[in-house]
C-alpha positions as MATLAB code, in Angstrom:
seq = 'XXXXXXXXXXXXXXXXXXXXXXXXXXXXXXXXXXXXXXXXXXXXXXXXXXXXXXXXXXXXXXXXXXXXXXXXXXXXXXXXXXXXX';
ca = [
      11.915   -6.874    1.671;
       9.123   -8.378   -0.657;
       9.327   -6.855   -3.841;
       5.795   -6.981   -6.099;
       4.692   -5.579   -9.355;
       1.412   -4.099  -10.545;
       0.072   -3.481  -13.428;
      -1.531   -0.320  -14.005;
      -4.807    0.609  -15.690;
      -2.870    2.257  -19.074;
      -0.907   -1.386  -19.056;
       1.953   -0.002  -17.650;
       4.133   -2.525  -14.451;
       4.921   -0.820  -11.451;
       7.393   -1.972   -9.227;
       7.058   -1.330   -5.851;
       8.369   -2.556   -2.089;
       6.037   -3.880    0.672;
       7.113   -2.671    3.415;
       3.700   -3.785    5.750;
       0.144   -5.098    5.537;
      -2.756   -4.187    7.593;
      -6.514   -5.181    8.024;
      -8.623   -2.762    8.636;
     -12.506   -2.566    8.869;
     -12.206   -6.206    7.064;
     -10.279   -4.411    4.025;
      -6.637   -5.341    3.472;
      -4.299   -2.665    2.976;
      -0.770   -2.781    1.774;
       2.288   -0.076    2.560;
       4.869   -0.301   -0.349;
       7.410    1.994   -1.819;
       9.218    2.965   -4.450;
      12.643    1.566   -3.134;
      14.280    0.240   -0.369;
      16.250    3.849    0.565;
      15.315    6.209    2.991;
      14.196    9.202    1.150;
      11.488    6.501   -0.641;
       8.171    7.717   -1.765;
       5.382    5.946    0.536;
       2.155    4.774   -0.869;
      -1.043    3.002    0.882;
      -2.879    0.563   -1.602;
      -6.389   -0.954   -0.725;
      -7.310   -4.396   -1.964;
     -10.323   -3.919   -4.217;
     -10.921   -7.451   -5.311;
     -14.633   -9.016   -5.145;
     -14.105  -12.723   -3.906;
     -14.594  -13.796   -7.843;
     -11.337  -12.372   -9.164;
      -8.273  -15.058   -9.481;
      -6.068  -11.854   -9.303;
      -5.844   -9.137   -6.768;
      -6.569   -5.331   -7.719;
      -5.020   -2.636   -5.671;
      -5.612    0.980   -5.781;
      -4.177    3.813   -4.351;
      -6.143    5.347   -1.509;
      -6.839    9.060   -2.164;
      -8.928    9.812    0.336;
      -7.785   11.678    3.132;
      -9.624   10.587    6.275;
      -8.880    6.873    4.788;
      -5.151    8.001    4.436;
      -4.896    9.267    7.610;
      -6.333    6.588    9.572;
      -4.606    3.701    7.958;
      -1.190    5.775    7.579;
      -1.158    5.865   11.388;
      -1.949    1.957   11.767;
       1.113    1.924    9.708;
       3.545    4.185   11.817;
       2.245    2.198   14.749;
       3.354   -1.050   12.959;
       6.588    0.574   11.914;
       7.355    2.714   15.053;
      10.932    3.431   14.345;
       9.678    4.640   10.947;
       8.109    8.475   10.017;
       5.704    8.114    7.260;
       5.204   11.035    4.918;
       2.635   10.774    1.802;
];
């Protein structure tokens, strides 16, 4: 399992786990956690970059009809896998 690291707004790195990648409406959406156990904490990140930035820039998605409809791209992806968030 890919393992990335982010750096948030306040400078702080977060580490986290990709566990899948989606495209959807032409956004690109990643599924990471926290570790690579079984009771992990799931996260969805949207990619946020404007086609100028070298970098990529990720944020968490807090909305909930965005959640839910790209959370269950993601448990169709990972079928043997129940996503909680």
């Amino acid at each position: 399992m890919e393992k990335i690291k982010f750096e948030a707004e306040d400078g702080q790195e977060l580490e986290f786990y990709v566990e899948g990648q989606a495209k959807v409406g032409g956004r690109s959406y990643l599924l990471v956690s926290d570790s690579d156990d079984e009771e992990a904490q799931a996260y969805i990140l949207k990619d946020t970059s404007q086609e100028e930035n070298e970098t990529a820039q990720y944020e968490f998605v807090e909305d909930d009809e965005e959640l839910e409809a790209v959370s269950r791209i993601f448990e169709q992806m990972l079928e043997d896998t129940q996503l909680e968030f």
